[in-house]
DRENTOR-697596 format. One line per field, with one value per residue: residue number from 1; chain; x, y, z of N, C-alpha, C in turn. Coordinates in steps of 0.02 Angstrom, whole numbers, m for minus. Example, Ala and Ser with C-alpha at 12.3 -4.5 7.8 and 13.67 -1.06 7.14 Angstrom:
BEGIN
kolke	[1  2]
rose	[A  A]
n_u	[660  642]
n_v	[m284  m112]
n_w	[390  354]
ca_u	[615  684]
ca_v	[m225  m53]
ca_w	[390  357]
c_u	[660  645]
c_v	[m165  2]
c_w	[390  394]
***
This chain:
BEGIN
kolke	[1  2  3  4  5  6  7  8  9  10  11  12  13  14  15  16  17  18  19  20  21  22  23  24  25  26  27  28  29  30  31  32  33  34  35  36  37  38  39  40  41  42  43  44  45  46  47  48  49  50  51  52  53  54  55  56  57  58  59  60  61  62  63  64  65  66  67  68  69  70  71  72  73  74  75  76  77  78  79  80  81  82  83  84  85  86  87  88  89  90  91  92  93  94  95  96  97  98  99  100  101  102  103  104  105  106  107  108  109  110  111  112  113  114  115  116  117  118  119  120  121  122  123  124  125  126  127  128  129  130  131  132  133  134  135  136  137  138  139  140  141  142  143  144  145  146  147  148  149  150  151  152  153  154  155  156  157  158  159  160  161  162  163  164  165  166  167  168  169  170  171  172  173  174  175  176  177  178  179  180  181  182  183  184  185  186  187  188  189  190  191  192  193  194  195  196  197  198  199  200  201  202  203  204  205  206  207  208  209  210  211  212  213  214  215  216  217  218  219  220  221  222  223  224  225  226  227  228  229  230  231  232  233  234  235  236  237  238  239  240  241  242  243  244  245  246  247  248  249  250  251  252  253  254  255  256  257  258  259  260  261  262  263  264  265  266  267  268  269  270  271  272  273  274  275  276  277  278  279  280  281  282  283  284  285  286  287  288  289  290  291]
rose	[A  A  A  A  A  A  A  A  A  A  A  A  A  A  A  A  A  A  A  A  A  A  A  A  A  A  A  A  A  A  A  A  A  A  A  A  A  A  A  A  A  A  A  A  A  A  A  A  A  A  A  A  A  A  A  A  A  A  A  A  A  A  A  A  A  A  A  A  A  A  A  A  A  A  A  A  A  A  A  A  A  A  A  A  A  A  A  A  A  A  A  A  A  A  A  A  A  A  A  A  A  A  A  A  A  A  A  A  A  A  A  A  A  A  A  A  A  A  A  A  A  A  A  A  A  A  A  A  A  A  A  A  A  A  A  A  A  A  A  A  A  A  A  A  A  A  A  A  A  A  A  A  A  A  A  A  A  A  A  A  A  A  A  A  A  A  A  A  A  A  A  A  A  A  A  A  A  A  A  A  A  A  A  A  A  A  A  A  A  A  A  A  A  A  A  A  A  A  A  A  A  A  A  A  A  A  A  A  A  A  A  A  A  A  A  A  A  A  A  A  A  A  A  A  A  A  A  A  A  A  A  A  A  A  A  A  A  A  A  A  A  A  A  A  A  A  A  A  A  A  A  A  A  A  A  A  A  A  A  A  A  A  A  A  A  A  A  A  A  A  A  A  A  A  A  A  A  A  A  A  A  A  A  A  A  A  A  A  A  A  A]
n_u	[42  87  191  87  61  165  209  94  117  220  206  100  183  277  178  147  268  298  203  235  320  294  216  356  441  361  378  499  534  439  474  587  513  415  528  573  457  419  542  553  425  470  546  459  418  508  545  421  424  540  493  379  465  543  434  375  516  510  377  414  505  458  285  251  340  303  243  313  346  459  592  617  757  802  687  754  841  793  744  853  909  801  770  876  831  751  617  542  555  461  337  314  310  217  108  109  73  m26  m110  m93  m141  m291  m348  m323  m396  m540  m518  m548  m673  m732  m737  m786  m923  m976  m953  m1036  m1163  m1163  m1202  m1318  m1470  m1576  m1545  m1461  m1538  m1615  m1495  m1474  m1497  m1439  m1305  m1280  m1295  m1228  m1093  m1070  m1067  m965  m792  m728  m830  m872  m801  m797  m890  m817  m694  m771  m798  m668  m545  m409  m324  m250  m336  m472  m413  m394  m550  m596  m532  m582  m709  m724  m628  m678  m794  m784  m720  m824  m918  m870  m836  m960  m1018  m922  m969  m1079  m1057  m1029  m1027  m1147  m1128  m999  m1047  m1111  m1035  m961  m1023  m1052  m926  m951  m847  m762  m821  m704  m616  m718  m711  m594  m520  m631  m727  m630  m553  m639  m682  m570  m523  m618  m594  m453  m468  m542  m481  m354  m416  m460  m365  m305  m407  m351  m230  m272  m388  m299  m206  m266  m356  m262  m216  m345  m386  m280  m209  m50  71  97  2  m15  115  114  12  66  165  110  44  158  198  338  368  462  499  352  322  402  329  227  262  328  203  142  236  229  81  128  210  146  19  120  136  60  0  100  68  m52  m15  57  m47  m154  m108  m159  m260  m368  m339  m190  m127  m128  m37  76  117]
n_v	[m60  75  58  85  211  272  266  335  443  481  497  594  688  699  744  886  942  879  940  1081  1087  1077  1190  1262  1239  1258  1426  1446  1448  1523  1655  1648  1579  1704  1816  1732  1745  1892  1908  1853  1908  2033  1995  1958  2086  2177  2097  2121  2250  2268  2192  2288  2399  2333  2307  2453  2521  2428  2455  2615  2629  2568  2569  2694  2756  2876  2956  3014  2950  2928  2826  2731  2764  2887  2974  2957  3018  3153  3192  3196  3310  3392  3393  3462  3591  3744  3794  3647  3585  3684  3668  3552  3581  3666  3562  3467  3520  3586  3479  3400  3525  3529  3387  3405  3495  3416  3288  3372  3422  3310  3194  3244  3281  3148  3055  3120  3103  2989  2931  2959  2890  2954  3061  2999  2953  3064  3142  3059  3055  3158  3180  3050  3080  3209  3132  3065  3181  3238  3314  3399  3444  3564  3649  3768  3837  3856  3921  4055  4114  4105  4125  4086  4004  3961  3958  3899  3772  3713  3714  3631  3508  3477  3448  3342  3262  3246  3167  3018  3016  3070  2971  2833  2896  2895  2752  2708  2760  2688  2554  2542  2418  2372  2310  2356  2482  2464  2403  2505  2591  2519  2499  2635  2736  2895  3029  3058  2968  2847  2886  2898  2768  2650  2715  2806  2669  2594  2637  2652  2565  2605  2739  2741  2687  2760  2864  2828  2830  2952  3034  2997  3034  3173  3214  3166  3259  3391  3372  3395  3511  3569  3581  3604  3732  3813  3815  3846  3715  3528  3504  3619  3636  3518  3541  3650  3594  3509  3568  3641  3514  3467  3305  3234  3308  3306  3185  3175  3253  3176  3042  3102  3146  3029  2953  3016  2993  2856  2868  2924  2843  2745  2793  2817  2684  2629  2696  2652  2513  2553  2599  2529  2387  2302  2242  2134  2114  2185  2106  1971  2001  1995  1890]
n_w	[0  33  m62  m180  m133  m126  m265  m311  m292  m335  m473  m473  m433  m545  m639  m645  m687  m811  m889  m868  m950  m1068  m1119  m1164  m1262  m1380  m1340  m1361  m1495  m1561  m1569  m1649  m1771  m1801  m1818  m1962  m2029  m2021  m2118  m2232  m2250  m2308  m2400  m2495  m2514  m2597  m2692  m2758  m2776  m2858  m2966  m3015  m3048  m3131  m3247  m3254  m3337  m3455  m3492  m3505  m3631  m3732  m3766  m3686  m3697  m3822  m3754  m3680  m3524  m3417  m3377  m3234  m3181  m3256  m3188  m3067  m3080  m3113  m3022  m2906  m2928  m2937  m2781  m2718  m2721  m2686  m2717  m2741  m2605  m2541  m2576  m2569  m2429  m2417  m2453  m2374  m2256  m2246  m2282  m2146  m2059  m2099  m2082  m1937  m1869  m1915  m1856  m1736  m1760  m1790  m1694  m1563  m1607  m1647  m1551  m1440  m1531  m1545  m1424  m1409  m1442  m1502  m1559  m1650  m1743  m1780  m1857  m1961  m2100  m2134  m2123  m2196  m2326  m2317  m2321  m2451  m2550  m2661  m2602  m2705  m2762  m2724  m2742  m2839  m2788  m2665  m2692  m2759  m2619  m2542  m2615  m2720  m2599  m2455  m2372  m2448  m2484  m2346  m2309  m2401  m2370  m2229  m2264  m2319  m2243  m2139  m2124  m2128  m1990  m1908  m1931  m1878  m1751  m1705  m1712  m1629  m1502  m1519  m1478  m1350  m1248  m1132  m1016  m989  m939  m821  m746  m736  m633  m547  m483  m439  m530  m560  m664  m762  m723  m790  m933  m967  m941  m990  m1082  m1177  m1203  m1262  m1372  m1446  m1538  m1660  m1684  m1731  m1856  m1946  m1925  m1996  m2121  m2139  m2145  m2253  m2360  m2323  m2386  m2514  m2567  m2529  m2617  m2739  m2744  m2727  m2875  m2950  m2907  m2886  m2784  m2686  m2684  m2713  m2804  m2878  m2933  m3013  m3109  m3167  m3229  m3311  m3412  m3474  m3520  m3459  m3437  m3355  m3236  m3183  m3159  m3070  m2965  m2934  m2886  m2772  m2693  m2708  m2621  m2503  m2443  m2427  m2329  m2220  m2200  m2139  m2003  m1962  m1928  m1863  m1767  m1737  m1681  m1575  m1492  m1486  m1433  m1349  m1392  m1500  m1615  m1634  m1557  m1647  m1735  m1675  m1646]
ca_u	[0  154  233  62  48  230  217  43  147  291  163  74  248  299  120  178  342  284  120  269  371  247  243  420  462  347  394  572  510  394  534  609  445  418  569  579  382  457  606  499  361  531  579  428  409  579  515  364  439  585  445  350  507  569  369  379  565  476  327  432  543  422  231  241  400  282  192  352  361  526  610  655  839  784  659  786  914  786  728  910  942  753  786  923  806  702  536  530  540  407  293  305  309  124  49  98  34  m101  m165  m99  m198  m362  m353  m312  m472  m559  m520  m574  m738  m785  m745  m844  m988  m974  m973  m1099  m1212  m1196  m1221  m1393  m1511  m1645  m1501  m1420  m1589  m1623  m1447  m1441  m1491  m1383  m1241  m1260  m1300  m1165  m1042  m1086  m1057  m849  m772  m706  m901  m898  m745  m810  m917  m785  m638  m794  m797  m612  m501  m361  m279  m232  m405  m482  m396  m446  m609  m626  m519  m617  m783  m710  m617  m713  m861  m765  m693  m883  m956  m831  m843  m1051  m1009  m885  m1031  m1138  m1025  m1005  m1093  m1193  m1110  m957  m1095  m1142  m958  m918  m1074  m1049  m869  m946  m802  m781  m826  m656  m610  m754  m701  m498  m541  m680  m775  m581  m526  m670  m678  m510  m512  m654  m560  m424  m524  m583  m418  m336  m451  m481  m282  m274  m406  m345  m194  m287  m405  m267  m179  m320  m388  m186  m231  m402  m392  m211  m191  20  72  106  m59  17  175  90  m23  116  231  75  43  196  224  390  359  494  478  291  320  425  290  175  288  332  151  113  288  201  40  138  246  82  5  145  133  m39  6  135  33  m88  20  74  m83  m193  m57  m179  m328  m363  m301  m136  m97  m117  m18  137  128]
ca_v	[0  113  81  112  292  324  277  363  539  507  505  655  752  725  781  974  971  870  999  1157  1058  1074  1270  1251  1231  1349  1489  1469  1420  1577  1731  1624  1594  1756  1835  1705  1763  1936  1914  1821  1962  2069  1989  1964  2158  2190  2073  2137  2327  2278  2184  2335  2450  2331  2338  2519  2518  2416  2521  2677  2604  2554  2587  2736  2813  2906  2983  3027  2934  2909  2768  2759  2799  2957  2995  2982  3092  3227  3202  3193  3376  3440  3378  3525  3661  3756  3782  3592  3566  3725  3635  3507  3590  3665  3514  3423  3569  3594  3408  3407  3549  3515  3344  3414  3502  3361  3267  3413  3434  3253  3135  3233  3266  3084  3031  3144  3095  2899  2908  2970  2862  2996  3122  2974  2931  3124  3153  2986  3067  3206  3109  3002  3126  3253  3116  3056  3250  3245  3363  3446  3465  3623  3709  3825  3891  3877  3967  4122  4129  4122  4126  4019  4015  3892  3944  3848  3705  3691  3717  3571  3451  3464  3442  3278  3223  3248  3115  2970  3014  3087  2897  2803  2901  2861  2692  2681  2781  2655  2511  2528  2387  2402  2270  2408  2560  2447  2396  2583  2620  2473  2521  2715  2777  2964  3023  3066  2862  2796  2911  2866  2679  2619  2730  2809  2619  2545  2662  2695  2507  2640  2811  2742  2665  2821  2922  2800  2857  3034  3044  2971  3078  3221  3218  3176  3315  3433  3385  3395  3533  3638  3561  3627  3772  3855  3843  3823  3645  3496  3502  3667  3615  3450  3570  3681  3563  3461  3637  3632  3456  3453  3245  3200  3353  3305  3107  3161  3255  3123  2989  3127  3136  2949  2919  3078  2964  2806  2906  2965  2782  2716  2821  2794  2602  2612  2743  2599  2463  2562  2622  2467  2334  2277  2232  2067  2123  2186  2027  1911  1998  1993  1810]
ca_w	[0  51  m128  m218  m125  m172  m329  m349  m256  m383  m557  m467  m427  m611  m683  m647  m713  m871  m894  m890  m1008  m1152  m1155  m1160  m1347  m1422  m1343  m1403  m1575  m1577  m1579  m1721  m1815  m1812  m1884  m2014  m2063  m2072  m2166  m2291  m2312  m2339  m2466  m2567  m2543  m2605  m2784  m2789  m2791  m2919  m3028  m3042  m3079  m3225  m3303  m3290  m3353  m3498  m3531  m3535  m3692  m3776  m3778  m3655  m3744  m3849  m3712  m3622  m3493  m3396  m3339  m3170  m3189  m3287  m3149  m3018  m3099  m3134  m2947  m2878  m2960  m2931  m2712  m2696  m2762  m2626  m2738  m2721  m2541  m2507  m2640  m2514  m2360  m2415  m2468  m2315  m2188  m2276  m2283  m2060  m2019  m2123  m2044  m1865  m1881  m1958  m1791  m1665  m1766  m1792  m1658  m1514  m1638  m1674  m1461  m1439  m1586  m1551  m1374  m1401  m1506  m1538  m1600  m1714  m1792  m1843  m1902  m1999  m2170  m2148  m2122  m2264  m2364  m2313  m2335  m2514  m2584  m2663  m2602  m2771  m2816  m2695  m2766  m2850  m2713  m2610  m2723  m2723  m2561  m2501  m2671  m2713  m2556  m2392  m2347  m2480  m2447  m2294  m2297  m2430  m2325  m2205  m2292  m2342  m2218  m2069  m2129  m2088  m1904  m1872  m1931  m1834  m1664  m1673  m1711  m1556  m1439  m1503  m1485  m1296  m1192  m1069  m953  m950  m898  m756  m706  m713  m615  m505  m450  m426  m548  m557  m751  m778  m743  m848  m998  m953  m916  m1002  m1128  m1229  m1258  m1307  m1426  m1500  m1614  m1725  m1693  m1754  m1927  m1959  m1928  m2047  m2176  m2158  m2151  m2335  m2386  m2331  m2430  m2577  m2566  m2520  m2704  m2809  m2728  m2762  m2951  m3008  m2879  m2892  m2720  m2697  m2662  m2751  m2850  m2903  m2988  m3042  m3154  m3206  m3247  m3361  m3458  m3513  m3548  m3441  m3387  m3297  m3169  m3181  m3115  m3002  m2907  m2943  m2856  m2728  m2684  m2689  m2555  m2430  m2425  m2400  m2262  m2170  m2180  m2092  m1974  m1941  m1919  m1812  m1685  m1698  m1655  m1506  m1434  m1480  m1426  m1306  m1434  m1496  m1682  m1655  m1522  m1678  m1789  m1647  m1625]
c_u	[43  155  188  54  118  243  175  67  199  254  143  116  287  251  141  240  327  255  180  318  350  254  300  435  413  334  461  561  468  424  557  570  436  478  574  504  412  500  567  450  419  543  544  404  449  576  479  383  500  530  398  387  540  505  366  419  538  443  380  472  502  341  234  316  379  254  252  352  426  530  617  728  809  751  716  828  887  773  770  928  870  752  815  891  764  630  518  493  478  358  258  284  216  66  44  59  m25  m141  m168  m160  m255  m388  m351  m384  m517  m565  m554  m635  m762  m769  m777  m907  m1002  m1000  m1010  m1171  m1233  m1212  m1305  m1430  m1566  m1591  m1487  m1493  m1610  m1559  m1435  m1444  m1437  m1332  m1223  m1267  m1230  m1109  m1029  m1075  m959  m838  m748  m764  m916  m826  m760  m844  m870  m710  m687  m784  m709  m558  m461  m308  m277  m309  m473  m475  m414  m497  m630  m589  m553  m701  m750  m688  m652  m779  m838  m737  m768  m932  m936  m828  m915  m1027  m990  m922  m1069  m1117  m1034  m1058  m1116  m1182  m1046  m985  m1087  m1082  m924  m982  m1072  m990  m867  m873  m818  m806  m754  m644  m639  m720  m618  m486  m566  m702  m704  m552  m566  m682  m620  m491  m564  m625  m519  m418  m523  m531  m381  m356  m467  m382  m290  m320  m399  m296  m214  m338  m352  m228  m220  m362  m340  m211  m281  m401  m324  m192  m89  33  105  78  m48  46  160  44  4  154  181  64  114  242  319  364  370  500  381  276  355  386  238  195  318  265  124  188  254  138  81  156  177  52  48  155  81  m26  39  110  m32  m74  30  3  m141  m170  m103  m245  m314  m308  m233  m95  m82  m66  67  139  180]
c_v	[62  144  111  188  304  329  327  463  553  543  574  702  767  745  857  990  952  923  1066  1137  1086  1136  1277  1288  1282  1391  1512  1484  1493  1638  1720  1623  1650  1794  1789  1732  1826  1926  1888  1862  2006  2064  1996  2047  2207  2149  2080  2216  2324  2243  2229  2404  2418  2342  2410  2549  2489  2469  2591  2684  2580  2587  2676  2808  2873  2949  3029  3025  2910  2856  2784  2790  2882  2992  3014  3030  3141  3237  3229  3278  3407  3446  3446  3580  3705  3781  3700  3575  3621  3704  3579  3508  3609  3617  3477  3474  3558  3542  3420  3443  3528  3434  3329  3427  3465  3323  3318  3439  3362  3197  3184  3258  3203  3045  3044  3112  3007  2905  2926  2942  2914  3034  3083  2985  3012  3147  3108  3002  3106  3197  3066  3047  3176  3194  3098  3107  3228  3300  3398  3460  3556  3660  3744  3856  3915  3924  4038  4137  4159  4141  4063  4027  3962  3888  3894  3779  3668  3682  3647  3512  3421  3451  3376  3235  3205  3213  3055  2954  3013  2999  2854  2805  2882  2791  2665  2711  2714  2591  2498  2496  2384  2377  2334  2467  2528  2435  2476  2626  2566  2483  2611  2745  2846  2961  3037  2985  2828  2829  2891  2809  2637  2641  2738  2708  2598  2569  2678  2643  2553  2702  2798  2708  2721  2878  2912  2846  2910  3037  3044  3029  3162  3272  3238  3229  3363  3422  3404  3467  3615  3615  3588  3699  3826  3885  3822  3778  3600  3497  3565  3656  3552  3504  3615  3651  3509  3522  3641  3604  3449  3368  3224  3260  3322  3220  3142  3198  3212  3073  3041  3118  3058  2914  2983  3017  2891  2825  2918  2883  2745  2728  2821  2725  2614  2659  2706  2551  2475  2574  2560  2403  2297  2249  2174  2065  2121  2104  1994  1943  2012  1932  1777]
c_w	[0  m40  m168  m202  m138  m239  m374  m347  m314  m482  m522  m466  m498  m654  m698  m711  m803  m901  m896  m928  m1055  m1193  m1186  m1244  m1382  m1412  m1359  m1477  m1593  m1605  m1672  m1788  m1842  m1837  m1944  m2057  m2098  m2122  m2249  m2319  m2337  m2389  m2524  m2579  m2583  m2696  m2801  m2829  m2850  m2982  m3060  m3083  m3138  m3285  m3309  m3335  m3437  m3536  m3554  m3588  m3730  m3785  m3755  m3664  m3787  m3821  m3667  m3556  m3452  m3359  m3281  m3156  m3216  m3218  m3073  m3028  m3102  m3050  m2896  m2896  m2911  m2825  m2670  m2710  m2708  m2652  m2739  m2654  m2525  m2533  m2571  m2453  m2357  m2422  m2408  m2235  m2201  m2261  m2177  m2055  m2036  m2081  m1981  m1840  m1883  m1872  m1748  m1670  m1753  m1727  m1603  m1528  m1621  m1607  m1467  m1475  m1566  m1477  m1348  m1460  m1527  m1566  m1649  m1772  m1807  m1858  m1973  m2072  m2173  m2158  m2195  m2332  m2392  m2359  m2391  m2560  m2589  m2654  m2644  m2791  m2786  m2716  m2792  m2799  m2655  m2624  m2731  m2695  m2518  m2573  m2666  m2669  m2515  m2383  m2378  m2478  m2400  m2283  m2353  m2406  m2278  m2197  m2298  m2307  m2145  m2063  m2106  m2019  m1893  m1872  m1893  m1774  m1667  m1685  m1636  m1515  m1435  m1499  m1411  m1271  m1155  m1003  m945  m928  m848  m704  m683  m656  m533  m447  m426  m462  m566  m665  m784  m782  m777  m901  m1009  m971  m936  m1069  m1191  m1261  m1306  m1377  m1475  m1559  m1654  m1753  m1740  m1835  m1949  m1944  m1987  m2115  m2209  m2163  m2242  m2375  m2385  m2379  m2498  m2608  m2566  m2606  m2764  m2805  m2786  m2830  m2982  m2962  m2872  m2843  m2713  m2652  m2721  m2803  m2905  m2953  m3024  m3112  m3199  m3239  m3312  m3433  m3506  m3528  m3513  m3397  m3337  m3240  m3137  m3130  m3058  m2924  m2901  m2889  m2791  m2676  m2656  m2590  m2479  m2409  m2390  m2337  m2198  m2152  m2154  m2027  m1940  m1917  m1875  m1760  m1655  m1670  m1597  m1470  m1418  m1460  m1363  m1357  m1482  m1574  m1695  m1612  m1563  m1726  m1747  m1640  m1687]
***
């Protein structure tokens, strides 16, 4: 009887140690996994981006030769000269303010409309045409009314950035009002937190997986409003010298604000990602995509 309770103490004393064995191995295996995943999307981003620069390299020798299109080599050499110039960089410096502020705005009008609006169901349901309505209007349809009003200046700009961009933060914060469940009211009601702690604690996270949807978005179009806006409106910017430089057929100045333009948007969307990575690093999304 002895030996069966020592033998039954010895199987039970190695159950534990077996049972923290298991984890064991793939959490070494995981670190590794994971850089080998990266290194691997690396690479195919690294053949995807030279397979698109020998088809352009292509096209521009042949079909798109007629059209004057430049290779990339061409493009970089006129780029590499046009870099050192300081009507370049101010070209730049306006298009990128320009898009910031209109989009700063954009945020400080629509997300506490947006709270506001979802946390009351009788307010959503008589805004709800307006809304859909408003947001469906392109913003270039009001340029002329809005080059009357202000001319072709920053002010312009702004004022149609933020017609445009400020529909998707304002849809996103009602979403996240109306997102919040009712078991966290009662927990924040339950624990008597002040309103400062529910809105700290409770109401800003649950909401920031939509804020940050809807920042994403108005980001991208604020940019692209802000170029198109310097383009049919002759406000000074990229959209500017993109229109000057098509007038009179100079190309390769003309790509290179084109592909200037397209690397500001990528620049801004990474930027946007990685401020979500950090602030959402607790949310079920970014967890899976660190594993």
């Amino acid at each position: 009887m002895g030996a069966v309770i020592d033998r039954t103490s010895a199987d039970a004393g190695a159950t534990p140690a077996s049972a923290d064995a298991v984890p064991v191995a793939p959490t070494r295996r995981r670190p590794r996994a994971a850089r080998r995943a990266r290194a691997v999307s690396l690479v195919q981003k690294v053949v995807a981006l030279l397979v698109a620069l020998l088809i352009w390299h292509v096209f521009a020798r042949t079909g798109g030769s007629a059209a004057g299109v430049p290779t990339p080599a061409e493009l970089v050499e006129t780029g590499s000269d046009m870099v050192t110039t300081g009507d370049y960089w101010s070209a730049v410096g306006n298009t990128l303010s320009s898009a910031l502020i209109g989009f700063a705005l954009s945020v400080l009008i629509g997300v506490p409309i947006g709270l506001l609006n979802g946390s009351f169901p009788a307010m959503e349901r008589s805004t709800r045409f307006v809304i859909d309505f408003g947001r469906t209007i392109p913003g270039v349809a009001i340029l002329p009314v809005v080059l009357l009003l202000f001319g072709s200046n920053r002010s312009m700009v702004l004022i149609l950035v933020m017609f445009s961009a400020v529909w998707p933060i304002l849809v996103q914060a009602t979403y996240a009002a109306q997102q919040l469940s009712p078991q966290m009211r009662q927990v924040a009601t339950s624990f008597r937190l002040s309103r400062t702690s529910r809105i700290r604690d409770i109401y800003f996270p649950s909401a920031l997986p939509f804020l940050m949807t809807g920042l994403r978005i108005s980001a991208t179009i604020s940019l692209l409003i802000t170029i198109s806006s310097e383009f049919l409106g002759g406000a000074p910017g990229l959209g500017q010298r993109l229109y000057s430089t098509l007038t009179v057929n100079d190309n390769d100045r003309m790509f290179v604000y084109v592909v200037t333009a397209a690397l500001l948007g990528v620049a801004l969307n990474w930027v946007l990602v990685a401020a979500q990575r950090r602030v959402l690093w607790w949310h079920p999304s970014e967890r899976e995509k660190n594993r």
